[in-house]
N, C-alpha and C positions, 0 to 999 in steps of 0.2 A: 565392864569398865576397863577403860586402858591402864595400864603400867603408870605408876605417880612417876610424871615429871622435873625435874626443878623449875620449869619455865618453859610455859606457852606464849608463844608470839602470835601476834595477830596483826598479818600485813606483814608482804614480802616485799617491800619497796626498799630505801636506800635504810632509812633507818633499822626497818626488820632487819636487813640483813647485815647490817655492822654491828648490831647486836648480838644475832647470831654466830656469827665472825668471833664476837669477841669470847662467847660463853663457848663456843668450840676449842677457843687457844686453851680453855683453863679447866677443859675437860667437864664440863656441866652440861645436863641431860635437858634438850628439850626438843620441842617441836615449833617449826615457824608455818605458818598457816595463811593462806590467801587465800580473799574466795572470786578471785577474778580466776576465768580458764588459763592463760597464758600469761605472761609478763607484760608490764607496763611497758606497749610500743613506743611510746612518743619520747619526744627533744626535752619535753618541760625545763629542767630544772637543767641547762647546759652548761652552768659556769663550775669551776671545783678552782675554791679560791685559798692560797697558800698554805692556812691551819691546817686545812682538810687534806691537803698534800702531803704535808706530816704526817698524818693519820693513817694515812693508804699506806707511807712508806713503813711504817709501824704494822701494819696489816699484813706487807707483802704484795703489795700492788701496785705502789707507785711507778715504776717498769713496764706496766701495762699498759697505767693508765696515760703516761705519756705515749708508747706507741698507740694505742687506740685512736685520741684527738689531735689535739695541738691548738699552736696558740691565737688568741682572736684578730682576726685580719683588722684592717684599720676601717674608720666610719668613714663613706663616699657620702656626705650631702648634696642631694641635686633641689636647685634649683627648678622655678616654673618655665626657665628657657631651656630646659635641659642642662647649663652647665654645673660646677658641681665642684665642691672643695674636698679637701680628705683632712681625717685630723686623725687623733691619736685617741679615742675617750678615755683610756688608762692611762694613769702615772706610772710608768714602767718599773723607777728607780734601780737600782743595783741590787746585786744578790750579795749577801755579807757571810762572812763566819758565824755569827749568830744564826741568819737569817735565811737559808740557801734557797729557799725557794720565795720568787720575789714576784711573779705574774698570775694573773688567774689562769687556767689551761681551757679551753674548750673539750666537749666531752659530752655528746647528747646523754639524759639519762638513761634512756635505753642501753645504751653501751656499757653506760660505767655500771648499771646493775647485771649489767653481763659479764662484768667482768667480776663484780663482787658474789655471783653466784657461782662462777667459774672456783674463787678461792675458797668460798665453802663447801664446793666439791672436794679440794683436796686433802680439806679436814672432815670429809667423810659423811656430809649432812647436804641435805636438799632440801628446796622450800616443798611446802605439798600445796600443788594451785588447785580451783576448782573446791574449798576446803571453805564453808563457813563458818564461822564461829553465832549461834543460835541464842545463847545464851549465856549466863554463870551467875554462881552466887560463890560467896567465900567466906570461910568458919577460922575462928584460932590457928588450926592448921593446914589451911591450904586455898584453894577454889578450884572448883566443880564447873566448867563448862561441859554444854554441850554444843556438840560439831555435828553440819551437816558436810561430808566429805565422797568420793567416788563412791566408799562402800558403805554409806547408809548413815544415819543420824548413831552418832557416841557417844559415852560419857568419858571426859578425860579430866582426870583428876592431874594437879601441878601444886607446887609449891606456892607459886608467885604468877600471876598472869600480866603481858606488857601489851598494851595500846598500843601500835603503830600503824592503827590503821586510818589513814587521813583523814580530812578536812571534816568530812562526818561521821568520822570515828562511831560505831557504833558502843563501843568501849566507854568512851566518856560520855554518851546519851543515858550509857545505865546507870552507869555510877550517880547520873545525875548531875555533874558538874558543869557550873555557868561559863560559858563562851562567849565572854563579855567582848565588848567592839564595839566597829562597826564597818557598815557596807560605803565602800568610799564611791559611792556614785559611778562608777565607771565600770564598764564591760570590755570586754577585747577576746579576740581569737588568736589562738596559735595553733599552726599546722604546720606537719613536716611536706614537701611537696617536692615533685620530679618536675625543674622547668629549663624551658630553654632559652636562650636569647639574653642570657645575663651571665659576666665572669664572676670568678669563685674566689677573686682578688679582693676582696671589699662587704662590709658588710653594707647594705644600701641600703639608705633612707629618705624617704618621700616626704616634702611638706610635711616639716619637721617644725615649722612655723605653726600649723595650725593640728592641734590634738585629735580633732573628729573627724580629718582626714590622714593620720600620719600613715604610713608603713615600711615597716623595716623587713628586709629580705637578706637574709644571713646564712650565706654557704655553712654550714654544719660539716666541723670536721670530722674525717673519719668515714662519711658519707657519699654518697652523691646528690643528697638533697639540700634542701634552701628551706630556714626557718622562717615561717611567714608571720609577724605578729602585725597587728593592727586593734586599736578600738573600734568598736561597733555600736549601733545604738543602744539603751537603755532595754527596749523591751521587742518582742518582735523574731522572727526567724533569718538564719541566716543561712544562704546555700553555703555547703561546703563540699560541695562537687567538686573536679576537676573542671568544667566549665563555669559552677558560679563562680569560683575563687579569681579564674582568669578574668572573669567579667571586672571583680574588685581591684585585681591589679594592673589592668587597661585604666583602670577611673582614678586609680589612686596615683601611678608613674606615670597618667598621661600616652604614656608607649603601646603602641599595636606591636612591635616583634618581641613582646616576653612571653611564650605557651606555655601553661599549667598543663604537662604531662599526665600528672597523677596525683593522685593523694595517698600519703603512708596511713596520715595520721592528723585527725584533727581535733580541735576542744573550744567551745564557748564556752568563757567562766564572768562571772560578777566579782568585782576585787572586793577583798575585805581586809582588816586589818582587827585580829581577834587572838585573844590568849585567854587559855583556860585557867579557872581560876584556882585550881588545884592538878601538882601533877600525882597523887597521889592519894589513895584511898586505901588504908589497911594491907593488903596484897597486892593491888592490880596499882599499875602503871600507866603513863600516859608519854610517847616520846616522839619524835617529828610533828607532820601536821596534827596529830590529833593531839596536840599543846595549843599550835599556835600556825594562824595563816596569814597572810600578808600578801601584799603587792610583791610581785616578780624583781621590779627595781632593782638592781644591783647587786645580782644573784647569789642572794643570802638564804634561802629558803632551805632546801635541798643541802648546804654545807651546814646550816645549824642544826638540821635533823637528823645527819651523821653522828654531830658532835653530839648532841644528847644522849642517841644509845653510846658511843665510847665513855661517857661518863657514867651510864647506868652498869655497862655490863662488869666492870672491874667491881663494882659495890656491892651488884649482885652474889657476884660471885664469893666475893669477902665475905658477906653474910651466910651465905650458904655454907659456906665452908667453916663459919665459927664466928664471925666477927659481928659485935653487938649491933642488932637491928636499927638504933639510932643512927648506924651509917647510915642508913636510909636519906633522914632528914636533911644530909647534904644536899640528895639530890635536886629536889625544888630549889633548895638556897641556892645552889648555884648556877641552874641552869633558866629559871622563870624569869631573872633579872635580866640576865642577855638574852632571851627572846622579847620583850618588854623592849631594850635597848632598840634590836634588829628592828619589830616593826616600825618604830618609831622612825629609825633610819631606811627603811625603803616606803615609807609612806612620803621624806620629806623628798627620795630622791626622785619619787613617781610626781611628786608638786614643781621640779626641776624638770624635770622631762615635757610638762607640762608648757612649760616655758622654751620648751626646746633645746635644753644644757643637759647634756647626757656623760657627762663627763662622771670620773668615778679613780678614787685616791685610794689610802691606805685606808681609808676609813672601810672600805670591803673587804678586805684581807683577812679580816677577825684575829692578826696575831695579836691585835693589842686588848683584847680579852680575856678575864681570867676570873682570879677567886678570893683575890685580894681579903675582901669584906668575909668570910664564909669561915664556917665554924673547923675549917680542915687545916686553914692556915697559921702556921705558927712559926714565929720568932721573936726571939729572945734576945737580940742585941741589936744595936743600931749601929747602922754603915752608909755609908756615901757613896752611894747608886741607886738607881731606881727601880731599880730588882726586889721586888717584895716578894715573903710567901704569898700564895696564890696567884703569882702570874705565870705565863708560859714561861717555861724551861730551857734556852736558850741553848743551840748549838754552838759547836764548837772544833776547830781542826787541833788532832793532839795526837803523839807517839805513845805505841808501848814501848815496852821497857826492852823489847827487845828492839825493835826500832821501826814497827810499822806503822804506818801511820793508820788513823781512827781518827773518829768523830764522836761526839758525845751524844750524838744519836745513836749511831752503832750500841754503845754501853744500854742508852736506854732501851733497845727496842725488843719489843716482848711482854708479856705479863708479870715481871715482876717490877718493885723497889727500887731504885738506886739511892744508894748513900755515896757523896763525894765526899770523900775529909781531904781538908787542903793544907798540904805541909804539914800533918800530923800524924801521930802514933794510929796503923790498924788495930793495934789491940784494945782502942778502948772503947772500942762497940763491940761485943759478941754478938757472931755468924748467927743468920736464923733460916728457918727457910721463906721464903718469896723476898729477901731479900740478895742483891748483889752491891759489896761495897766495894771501891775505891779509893786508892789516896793519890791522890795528886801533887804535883811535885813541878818543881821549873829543873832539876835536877835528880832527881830519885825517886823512888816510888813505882808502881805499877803502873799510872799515867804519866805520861810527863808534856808538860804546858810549857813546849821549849819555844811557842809562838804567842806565849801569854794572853790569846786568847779567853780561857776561861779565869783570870784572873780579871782582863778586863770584863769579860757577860756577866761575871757573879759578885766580881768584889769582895771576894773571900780574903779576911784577913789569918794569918797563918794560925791553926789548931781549930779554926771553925768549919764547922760543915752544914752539906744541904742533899737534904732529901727530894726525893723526885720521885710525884707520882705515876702510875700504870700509864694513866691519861700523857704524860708529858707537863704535867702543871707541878711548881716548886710548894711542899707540901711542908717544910719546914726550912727554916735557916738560926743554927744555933752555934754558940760560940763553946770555946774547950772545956768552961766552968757549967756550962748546960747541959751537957749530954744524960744527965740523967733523967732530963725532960723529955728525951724521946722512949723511954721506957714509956713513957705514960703513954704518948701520942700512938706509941706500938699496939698497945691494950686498945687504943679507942677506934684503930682501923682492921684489929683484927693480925697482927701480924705480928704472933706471936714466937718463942722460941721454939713450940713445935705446935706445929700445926695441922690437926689433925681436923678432917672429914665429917 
């Protein structure tokens, strides 16, 4: 038997590995496990929509990930004469001091797991591909899987075991849990393809009027390829050759000079819209698709299975390290409600596409997402803004004291705490560890809000303060007569005066 783990991962995809990202920043033992040979080649999941940009910048990769892609060219609708309008399907809007990242970026996933496996290299962990997971069971302290990997069938014992292995998670087939839904009638292909005879200025779309003809042909940044999606019939084969594929997009654009070169990479799928009805069982977990699948629409898939593992792996790790297992129960609470939301939202924007309106607002952003309702949220006084615990944590441009300037991402970013007190005495929180505090000031202090910025994003009246979780989400806001509320709140996540192992 292997050395006990804190945590086996299963499924090296986007969620495995922000996961494992995360349990690497905080020094926690595990192993991430895939039982595909090589990494997931294809486009699927190409959009990385502003939350998720947080994330990565929090991660150490946002740098990357914008050299990697870039941003989505504009939609070319043509016409049955050939002609052809261009529009904008994003609402662009502005990027704020709050707000700084304001567009979705393009970023096949192949790439962007390229580049998040590249960052788990340098925290010194690798996925192991060609790795199945066979089975498990799990006792009071731990679960027992066994792996079928290069060197033969093992047993590994772990702490905590996490699903992340998609759509048919074998994970959630054992546990038993229902994948309520349903199949929304519709099939479609996506392939990455080498063609010629089309510029890389435009994402192009065919008979955009009629559904069971449409197809969209989307230069993929970072690439030299062209995403091809299209629906297809209900039941039946589909070539996905280099020559069938040209055959479909001769019938589809009408055009003899576009050649399909090649094929990277292709996939016939059945749309569904399905969420599991539990993301947790005792030990094992459940985090990306194998929660929750949905229509592509509005490329919310792939950023909400990011945001999952970032919300697992901080809890994970709190528990591990000491903090009462009840943290646990956050995690369903808040993260089943905004997958529940998302399908719901790319099933109505797949009913819009339908109609041919492919347009897409703030409502894909996910920054207006949070935890409002959830048992982590707490505050204690009433204020006049719309800044609640539980929502995201809003950036900010601000000086130190010695006169550099910073951002109140800068302060957050890493695995611990932040506490801001505004215009208040540091001494009446004692230092702990995983936490870092601040006082904030229009004139003194360690931060100074000489752009009053954070005075307008939090609305902090002077001696109150706000906690900020790991994740980026506002975990408390209490006033100068509360503070001994956050002692408690300290006990319930685990973050205590000393914390030990």
């Amino acid at each position: 038997m292997a050395e006990k783990l804190d945590v086996l991962i299963c499924g090296a995809g986007a969620a495995g590995l922000t996961l494992a990202i995360e349990l690497a920043r905080r020094g926690i033992s595990f192993r991430l496990i895939e039982k595909l040979d090589v990494p997931f080649p294809g486009s699927r999941g190409k959009g990385i929509q502003p939350r998720t940009q947080e994330i990565f910048e929090d991660l150490g990769i946002i740098d990357r990930i914008f050299a990697t892609g870039g941003l989505y060219p504009a939609q070319r609708e043509y016409g049955v004469d050939g002609n052809y309008i261009e529009s904008d399907e994003l609402n662009h809007g502005a990027a704020t001091a709050a707000e700084p990242y304001h567009l979705p970026l393009m970023v096949p996933q192949f790439l962007t797991e390229g580049v998040m496996r590249e960052r788990l290299s340098e925290l010194g962990h690798t996925p192991e591909f060609a790795c199945e997971l066979l089975g498990f069971e799990q006792d009071e302290n731990g679960v027992t899987a066994r792996l079928n990997g290069p060197a033969g069938v093992e047993i590994q014992r772990a702490r905590y075991l996490v699903g992340a292995d998609g759509g048919r998670s074998f994970v959630r087939q054992t546990l038993g849990i229902d994948f309520a839904g349903k199949t929304l009638d519709m099939r479609a292909i996506v392939a990455d393809i080498d063609l010629a005879g089309l510029g890389r200025d435009a994402w192009h779309r065919y008979k955009g009027d009629s559904m069971g003809q449409q197809m969209y042909l989307c230069p993929l940044m970072g690439t030299e390829l062209f995403q091809l999606q299209a629906p297809v019939p209900l039941s039946g084969d589909v070539d996905l050759s280099a020559t069938g594929l040209a055959v479909m997009v001769a019938l589809r654009t009408g055009r003899s000079d576009i050649g399909v070169k090649s094929v990277s990479w292709a996939s016939v799928y059945s749309m569904n819209a399905r969420l599991a009805e539990r993301y947790r069982v005792g030990r094992v977990f459940l985090a990306g698709d194998a929660a929750h699948i949905h229509p592509p629409t509005g490329g919310q898939g792939l950023n909400t299975s990011i945001q999952d593992a970032y919300n697992l792996g901080w809890k994970l790790a709190a528990v591990i390290k000491g903090a009462p297992v009840s943290l646990f129960d956050s995690y369903e609470q808040e993260r089943r409600p905004i997958a529940a939301d998302m399908l719901g939202l790319s099933t109505r924007l797949l009913d819009a596409a339908k109609r041919g309106d492919t347009r897409r607002g703030r409502e894909v952003h996910q920054l207006d997402l949070g935890y409002a309702d959830g048992a982590l949220a707490l505050e204690t006084v009433v204020r006049q803004s719309s800044l609640r615990a539980g929502n995201r944590a809003p950036d900010a441009p601000l000086r130190g004291a010695a006169g550099q300037r910073l951002r109140l991402f800068d302060l957050f970013k890493g695995t611990h705490w932040t506490l801001l007190g505004y215009e208040t005495d540091r001494a009446t929180v004692p230092a702990r560890a995983g936490l870092h505090i601040h006082i904030v000031d229009r004139d003194s202090g360690d931060i100074i809000d000489d752009g009053g910025h954070v005075r307008d994003a939090y609305a902090l009246p002077p001696g109150h303060w706000v906690l900020v979780r790991p994740d980026g989400y506002v975990g408390a806001i209490v006033g100068a007569a509360d503070v001994t509320t956050l002692e408690h709140y300290f006990t319930k996540i685990g973050l205590n005066r000393h914390a030990d192992r």
